[in-house]
N, C-alpha and C positions, 0 to 999 in steps of 0.2 A: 070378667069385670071390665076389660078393655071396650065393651060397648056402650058402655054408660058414660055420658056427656058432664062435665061438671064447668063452671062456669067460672072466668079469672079469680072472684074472689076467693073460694073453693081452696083453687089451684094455688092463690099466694098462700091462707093459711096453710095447706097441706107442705108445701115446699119450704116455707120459711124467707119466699122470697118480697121483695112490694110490687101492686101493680106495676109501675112503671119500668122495674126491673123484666117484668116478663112482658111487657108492650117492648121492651129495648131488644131483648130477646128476637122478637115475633117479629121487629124491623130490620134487623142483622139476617133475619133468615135461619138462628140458629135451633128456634122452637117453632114453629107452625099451626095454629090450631087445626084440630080435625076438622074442625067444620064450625056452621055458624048458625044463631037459630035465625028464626022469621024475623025478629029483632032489628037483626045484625051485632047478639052479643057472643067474645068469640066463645068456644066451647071447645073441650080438651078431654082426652080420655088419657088413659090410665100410664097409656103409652107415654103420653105428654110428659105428666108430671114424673116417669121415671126420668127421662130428659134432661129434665130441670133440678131433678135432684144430684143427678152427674153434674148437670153444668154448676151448679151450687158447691160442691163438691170439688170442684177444679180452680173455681176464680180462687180462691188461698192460697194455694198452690201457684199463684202467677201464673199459670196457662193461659193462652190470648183466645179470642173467639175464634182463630183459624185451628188453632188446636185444638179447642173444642170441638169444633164440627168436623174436624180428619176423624179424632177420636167416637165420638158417635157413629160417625161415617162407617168406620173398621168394623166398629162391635155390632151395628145393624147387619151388612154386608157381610159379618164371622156366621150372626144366627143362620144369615140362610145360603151358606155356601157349603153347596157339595163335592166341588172339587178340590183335590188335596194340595198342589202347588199354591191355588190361591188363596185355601186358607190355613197354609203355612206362613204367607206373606201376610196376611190381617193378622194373625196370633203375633206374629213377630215386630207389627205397628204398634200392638198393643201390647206386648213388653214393653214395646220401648218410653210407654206413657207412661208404665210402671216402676219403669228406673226413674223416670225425671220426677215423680210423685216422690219417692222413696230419699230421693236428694233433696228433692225441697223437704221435706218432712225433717231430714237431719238438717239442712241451714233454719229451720224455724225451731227446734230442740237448741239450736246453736240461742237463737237470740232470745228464746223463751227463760233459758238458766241465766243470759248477762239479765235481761229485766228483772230475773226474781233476785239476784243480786243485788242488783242497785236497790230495791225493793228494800230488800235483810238490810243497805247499808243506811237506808234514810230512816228504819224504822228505830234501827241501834243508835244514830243520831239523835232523834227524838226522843227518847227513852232517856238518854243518856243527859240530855238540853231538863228534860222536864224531871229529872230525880235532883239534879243540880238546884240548888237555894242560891238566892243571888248575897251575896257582902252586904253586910249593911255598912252604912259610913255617916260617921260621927259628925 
């Protein structure tokens, strides 16, 4: 399937990302496209948009674009590495993207339960505001 071209729009719906998110991409150097037609519209194969679903995938997580592209970096460089020191060193870059994934995950569970908190307390406010009848006065 990797030889099949699909073209920006394609690739946003597919990804969930906007144009301009993946033109931002394509300027930083972080996505590339495969190639380009007679046009000059860019075109992306399969390979692309898995890319873009990591780097999609990473910005939450506060990862910067230079950890983005280490990380790609590792895991392209893991697929096609035959020797075992160096791809003990790539497996070991890429733990280590997976502890920081794993900590940001627990500080966004941190802030996910105070929001639904505050959430439960403004809804018990209101509940509580709108069951209340106001005095009347003589």
């Amino acid at each position: 399937m990797d030889g099949k071209h699909m073209q920006i729009g394609e690739v946003a719906a597919r990804t969930e990302l906007s144009l301009r998110t993946i033109r931002h991409y394509e300027e930083t150097r972080l996505v590339v496209p495969s190639a380009r037609s007679q046009g000059g519209f860019r075109l992306y194969t399969e390979t692309d948009v898995q890319r873009l679903i990591v780097i999609r995938r990473m910005k939450p997580l506060g990862f910067t674009l230079d950890q983005m592209r280490d990380l790609l970096d590792a895991t392209e460089r893991l697929d096609a590495a035959t020797d075992a020191d160096e791809r003990e060193a790539l497996l070991e870059r890429v733990r280590g993207y997976e502890r920081a994934a794993l900590e940001q995950i627990d500080k966004l569970r941190v802030q996910l339960s105070r929001a639904e908190e505050f959430a439960t307390t403004l809804r018990t406010r209101l509940e509580d505001k709108a069951n209340r009848r106001p005095k009347l006065t003589e």
